[in-house]
C-alpha positions in Angstrom: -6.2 22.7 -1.6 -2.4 23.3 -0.3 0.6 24.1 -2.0 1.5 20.7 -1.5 -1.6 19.2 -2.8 -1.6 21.2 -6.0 1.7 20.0 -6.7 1.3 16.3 -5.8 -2.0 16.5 -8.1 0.9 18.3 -11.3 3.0 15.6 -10.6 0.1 12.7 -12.0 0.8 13.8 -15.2 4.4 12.5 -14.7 6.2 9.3 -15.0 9.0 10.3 -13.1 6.6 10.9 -9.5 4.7 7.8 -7.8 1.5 10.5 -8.4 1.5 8.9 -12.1 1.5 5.3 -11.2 -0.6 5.6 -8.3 -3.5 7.9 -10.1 -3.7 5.0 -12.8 -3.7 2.3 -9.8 -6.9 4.3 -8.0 -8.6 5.0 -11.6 -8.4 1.3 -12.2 -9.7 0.2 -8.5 -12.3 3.3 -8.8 -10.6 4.6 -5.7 -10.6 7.9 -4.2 -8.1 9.5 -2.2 -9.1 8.3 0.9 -9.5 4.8 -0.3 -6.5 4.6 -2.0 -4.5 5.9 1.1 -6.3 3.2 3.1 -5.2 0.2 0.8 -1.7 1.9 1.1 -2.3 1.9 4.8 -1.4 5.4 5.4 -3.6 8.8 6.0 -4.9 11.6 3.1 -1.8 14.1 4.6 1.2 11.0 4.0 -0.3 10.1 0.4 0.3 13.5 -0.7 4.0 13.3 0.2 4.1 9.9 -1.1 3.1 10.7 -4.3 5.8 13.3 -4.6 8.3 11.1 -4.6 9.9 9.5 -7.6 8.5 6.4 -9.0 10.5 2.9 -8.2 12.5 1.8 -10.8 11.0 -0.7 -13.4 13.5 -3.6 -13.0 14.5 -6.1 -10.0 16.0 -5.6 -7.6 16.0 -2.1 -7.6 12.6 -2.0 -7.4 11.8 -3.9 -4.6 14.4 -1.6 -2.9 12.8 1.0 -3.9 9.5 0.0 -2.6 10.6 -1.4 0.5 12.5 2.1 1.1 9.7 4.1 0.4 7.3 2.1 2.3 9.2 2.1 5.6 9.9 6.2 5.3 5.7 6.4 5.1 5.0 3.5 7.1 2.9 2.2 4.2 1.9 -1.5 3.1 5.1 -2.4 1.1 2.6 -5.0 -0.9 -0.2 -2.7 -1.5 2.4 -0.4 -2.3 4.0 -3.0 -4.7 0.9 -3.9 -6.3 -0.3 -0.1 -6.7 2.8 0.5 -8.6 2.8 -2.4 -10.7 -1.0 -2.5 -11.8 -0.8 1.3 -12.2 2.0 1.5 -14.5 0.7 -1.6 -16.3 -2.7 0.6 -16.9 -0.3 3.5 -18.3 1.5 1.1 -20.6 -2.0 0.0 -22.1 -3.4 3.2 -21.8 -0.5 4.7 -24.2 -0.4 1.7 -26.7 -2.7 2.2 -28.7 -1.8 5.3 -29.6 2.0 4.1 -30.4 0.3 1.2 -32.4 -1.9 4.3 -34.7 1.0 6.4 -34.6 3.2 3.7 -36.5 0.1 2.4 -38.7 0.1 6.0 -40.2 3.8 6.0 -40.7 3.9 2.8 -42.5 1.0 4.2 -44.3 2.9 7.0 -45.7 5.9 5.0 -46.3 3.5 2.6 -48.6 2.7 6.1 -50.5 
């Protein structure tokens, strides 16, 4: 694995790179790499630098700005890429709900104490 690789894989773990979004997005799709950067329409070597940069902004119309700039620097499908970054940030959303929903259960919990 490069440099580059190792860092794009650190950044998953990140809100702030596409890597976050875009891991959740293939997890969901049971994806891997090389099926993910064929929905995005771009090779193994691009997604790397794709996911390394930051992730679009959540509201319109930056977003689609966002997405449309990123996807024309890659030369990716701007609505795969919009879809891959919606759907995976919705999955991250779910996927840290339920621990915000526990987390203020045991506060109001405590509070009833």
């Amino acid at each position: 694995m490069s440099p580059l690789e190792e860092l794009a894989q650190r950044a998953e773990a990140d809100e702030f790179f596409l890597a976050c979004p875009l891991r959740w997005f293939a997890r969901s799709q049971s994806f891997t790499d090389e099926q993910l950067a064929e929905f995005l329409g771009c090779s193994r070597e691009t997604l790397v630098k794709v996911r390394l940069c930051g992730t679009p902004a959540a509201e319109q119309p930056a977003f689609g700005r966002d997405v449309a700039a990123i996807a024309a620097k890659f030369g990716l499908n701007e609505r795969a890429l919009k879809k891959a970054v919606r759907q995976g940030s919705v999955v991250l959303q779910m996927r840290s709900a339920p621990n915000a929903t526990l987390a203020a259960r045991d506060r109001s919990d405590e509070d009833e104490k």
